[in-house]
N, C-alpha and C positions, 0 to 999 in steps of 0.2 A: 485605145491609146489616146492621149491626150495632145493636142495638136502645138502647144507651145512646148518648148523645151525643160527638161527636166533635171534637178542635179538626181543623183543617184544617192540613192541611200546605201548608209553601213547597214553591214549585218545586222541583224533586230540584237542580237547580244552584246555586241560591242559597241552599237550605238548606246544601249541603255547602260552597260559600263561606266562609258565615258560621260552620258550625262548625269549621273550618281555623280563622281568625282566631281565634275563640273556647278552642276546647279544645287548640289547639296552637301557636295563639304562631306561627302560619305563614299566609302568603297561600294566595292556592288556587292559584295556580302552581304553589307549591312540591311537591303533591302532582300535581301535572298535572292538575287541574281545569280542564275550559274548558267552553266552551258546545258545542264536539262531544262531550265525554263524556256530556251528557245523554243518547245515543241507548242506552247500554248502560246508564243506570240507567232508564231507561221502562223497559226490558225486563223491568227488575225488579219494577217496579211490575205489569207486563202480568199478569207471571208470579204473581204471587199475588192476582191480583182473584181469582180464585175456585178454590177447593180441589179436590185432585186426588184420584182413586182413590191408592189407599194401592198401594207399589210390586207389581209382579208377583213380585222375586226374593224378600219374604218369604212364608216356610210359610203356608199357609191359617189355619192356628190362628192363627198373630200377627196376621196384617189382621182375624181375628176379633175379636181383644181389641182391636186398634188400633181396631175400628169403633166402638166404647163411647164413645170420645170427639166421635165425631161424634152421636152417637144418645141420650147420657146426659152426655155434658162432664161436666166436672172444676170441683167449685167450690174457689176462693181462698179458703179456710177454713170453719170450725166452722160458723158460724151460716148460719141459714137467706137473713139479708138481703145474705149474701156474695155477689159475680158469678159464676156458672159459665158456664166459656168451654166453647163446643160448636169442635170442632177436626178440621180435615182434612188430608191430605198439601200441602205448597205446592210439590211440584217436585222434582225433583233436581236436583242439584247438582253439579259436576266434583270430582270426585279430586286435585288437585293440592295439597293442604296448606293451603288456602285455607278450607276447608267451612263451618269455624265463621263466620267473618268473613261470608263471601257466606252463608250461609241466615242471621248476621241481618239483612242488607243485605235479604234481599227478606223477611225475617217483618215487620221496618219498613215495609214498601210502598217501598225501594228510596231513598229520597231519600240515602242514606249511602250511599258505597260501600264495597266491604270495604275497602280500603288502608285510610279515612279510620277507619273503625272500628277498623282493628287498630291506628292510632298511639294512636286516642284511649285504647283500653286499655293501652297500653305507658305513656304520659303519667299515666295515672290510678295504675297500679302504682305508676311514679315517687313520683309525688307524697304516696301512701300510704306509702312505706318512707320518709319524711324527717318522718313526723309521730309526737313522743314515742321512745316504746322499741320502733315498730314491725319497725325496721329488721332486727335478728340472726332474727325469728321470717319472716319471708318469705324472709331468705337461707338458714336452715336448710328452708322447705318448696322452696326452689327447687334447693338441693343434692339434695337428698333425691330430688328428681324428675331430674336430669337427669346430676350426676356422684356416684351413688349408694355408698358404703360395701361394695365387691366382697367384703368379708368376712361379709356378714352378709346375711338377706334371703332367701336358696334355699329355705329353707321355705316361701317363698309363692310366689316367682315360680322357672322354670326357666331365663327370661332373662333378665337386667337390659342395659340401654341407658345409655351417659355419651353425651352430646352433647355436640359442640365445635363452635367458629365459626370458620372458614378464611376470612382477608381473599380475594374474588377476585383479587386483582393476587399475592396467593403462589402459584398455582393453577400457573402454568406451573415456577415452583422447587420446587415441591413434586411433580411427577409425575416431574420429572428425580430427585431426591430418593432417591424410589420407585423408579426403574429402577436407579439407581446399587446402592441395597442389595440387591435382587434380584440384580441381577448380580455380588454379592460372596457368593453364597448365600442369603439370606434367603430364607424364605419371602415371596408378595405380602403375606398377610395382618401379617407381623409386620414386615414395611416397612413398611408404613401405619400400622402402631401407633405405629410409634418416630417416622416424620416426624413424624405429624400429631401428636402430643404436643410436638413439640418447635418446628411452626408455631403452633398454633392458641389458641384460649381457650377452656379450661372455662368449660360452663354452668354456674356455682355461687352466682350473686349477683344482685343486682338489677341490678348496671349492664351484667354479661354475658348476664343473660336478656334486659334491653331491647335488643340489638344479636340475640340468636337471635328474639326475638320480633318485631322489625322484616323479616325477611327472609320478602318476599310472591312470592320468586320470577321476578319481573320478569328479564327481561334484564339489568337494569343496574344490578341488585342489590351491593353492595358486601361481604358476606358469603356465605359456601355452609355450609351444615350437615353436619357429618360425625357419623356414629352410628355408634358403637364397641359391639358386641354380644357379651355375655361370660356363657356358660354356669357351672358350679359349677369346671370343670376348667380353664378357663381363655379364652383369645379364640374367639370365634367367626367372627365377620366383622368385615368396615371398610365402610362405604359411604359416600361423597360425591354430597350430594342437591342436584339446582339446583332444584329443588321449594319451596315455599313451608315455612314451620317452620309445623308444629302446633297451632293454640291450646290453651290450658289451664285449668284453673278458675282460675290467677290474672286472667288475661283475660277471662276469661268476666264474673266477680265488677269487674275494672278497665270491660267495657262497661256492666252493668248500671247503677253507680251513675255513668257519665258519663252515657248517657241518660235517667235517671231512671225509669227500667221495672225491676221485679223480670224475671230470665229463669229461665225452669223447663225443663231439661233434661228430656225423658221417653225414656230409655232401656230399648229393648224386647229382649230374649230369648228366643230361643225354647225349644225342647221341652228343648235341651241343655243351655241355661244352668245350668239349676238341676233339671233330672234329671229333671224332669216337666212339667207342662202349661207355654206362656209365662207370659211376666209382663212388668211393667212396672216400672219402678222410678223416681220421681218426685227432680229436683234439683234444690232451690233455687239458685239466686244472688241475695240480696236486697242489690237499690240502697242503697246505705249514702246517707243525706242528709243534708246538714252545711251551715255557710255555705257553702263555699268550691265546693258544687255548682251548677251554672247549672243554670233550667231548662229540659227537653228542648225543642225543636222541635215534639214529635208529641204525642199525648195522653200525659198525664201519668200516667194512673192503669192504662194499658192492662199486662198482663202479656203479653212475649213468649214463647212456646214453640218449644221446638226437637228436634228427634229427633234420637237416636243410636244404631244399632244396634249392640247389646253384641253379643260374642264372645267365643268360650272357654268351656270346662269349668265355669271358677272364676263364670263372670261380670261378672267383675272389669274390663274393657275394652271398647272400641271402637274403632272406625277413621272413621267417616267422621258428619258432622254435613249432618241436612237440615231445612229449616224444615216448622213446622207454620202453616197457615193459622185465623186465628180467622172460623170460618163466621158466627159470632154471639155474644152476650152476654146473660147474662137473668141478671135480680137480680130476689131474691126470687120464688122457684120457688114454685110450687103445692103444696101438703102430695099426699105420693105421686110427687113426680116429681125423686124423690133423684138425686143425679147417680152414674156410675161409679166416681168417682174426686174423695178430698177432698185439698186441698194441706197 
């Protein structure tokens, strides 16, 4: 049990009802909410009542470091009368493109599902690039991320990725497409370059990220993700993914401030990241609150955390998002019982 006091959550159904209506302008229909999907958000709820050993597949050194948060927690700032959250593994999570969405669906205790989460961050994006002179600086970080400047950049990275959105219903014209140039000599890889360029929509803007960030992979998805991967020399690969698209800090930053939770990414490294012992590396997204924010459903003041196992030389990345569970909360610690880690 968690030592500060808690509001009480709705029912995981009726909450995600009401935030349909609320934060999307939609029934709960329209995401397929019903009272049989309760059975897969209890699960989520089940699944973080109580925290988990920290995975097997990381090195002993990193569950070493990782153990400091359950044993010394991390407090929410400077001062001593700040809350430090003491924190354990909440589970894994599936691979499917989904990770961010579903580990915060269950660091929440489950009442959100991921779909409803990722619209409400698509919606909250939205709504963010239409207020002021927001608009050209989210299209230039959204370019920058997904249909990058192939001329510049190889000093830091040795791949870069453009991502495109392929309507499902061109999927069968577009294969035929592919074999047609192949069968006129092309190579596969630079048949795929040339259709899919000449089907699809660059990721480069708010209203073609909210269409790549909507695709949760579903069977009945109306978009597929193609990722174009291009070394310093030229194309590398084409792949077309029925997999769910990615999330990203613009998302990450668009959930926080619909739920009114700051989320703290804590991504871990090990011995390679950084060339010697692990580490940690600590990532705000703080809830932006404004009028125009409703308040959360859950506790108001709770901070969510979530893990992501960094990869690479550089450090610089990860692949997969898993929730961290809050075992406990203590404000105002005892003199001598400094925490691991301050935010």
């Amino acid at each position: 049990m968690m030592e500060t006091s808690q509001c009480a959550h709705p029912s995981p159904v009726v909450a995600e009802a009401n935030l349909a209506e609320r934060h999307c302008g939609l029934n709960s229909t329209s995401f397929g909410i019903t009272e049989h999907a309760s059975t897969s958000l209890r699960g989520l709820q089940t699944a973080a009542a109580h925290g988990l050993d920290w995975p097997q597949s990381l090195e002993q050194s990193c569950r070493d470091e990782l153990d400091k948060l359950r044993t010394l927690g991390v407090r929410a700032g400077e001062q001593k009368s700040d809350p430090t959250y003491f924190l354990s593994f909440g589970g894994e999570v599936a691979h499917d493109g989904n990770c961010l969405f579903t580990s915060t669906a269950r660091a929440v205790g489950g009442w959100a599902s991921p779909t409803l989460l990722r619209q409400m961050a698509v919606q909250r994006v939205q709504a963010d690039a239409n207020k002021g002179n927001s608009l050209p600086g989210i299209n230039q970080t959204i370019k920058n991320l997904y249909d990058p400047d192939l001329s510049t950049g190889w000093g830091v990275h040795w791949v870069q990725e453009v991502k495109l959105i392929l309507k499902s219903r061109d999927v069968e014209a577009v294969d035929g497409a592919i074999a047609q140039s192949v069968e006129a000599g092309m190579s596969s890889d630079h048949a795929a370059e040339s259709v899919y360029k000449e089907y699809c929509t660059p990721v480069r803007d708010v209203e073609s990220w909210a269409l790549y960030m909507s695709v949760d992979g579903s069977a009945d998805a109306q978009h597929r993700v193609v990722t174009m991967r291009y070394v310093q020399e030229g194309l590398l690969s084409v792949e077309r993914d029925s997999a769910a698209a990615f999330g990203d800090d613009l998302a990450i930053a668009g959930m926080a401030t619909e739920l009114g939770r700051d989320i703290h990414v804590i991504q871990i490294h090990g011995a390679d990241g950084g060339g010697g012992d692990p580490f940690l590396l600590f990532l705000p997204h703080i809830a932006v609150r404004g009028e125009d924010s409703s308040p959360p459903p859950g506790p108001a003041t709770d901070s969510i955390f979530l893990m992501m196992k960094g990869t690479g030389w550089c450090g610089a990345g990860a692949d997969h998002y898993e929730p961290l569970h809050v075992d406990n909360v203590r404000v105002g610690i005892q003199e001598g019982e400094e925490p691991a880690f301050t935010l």
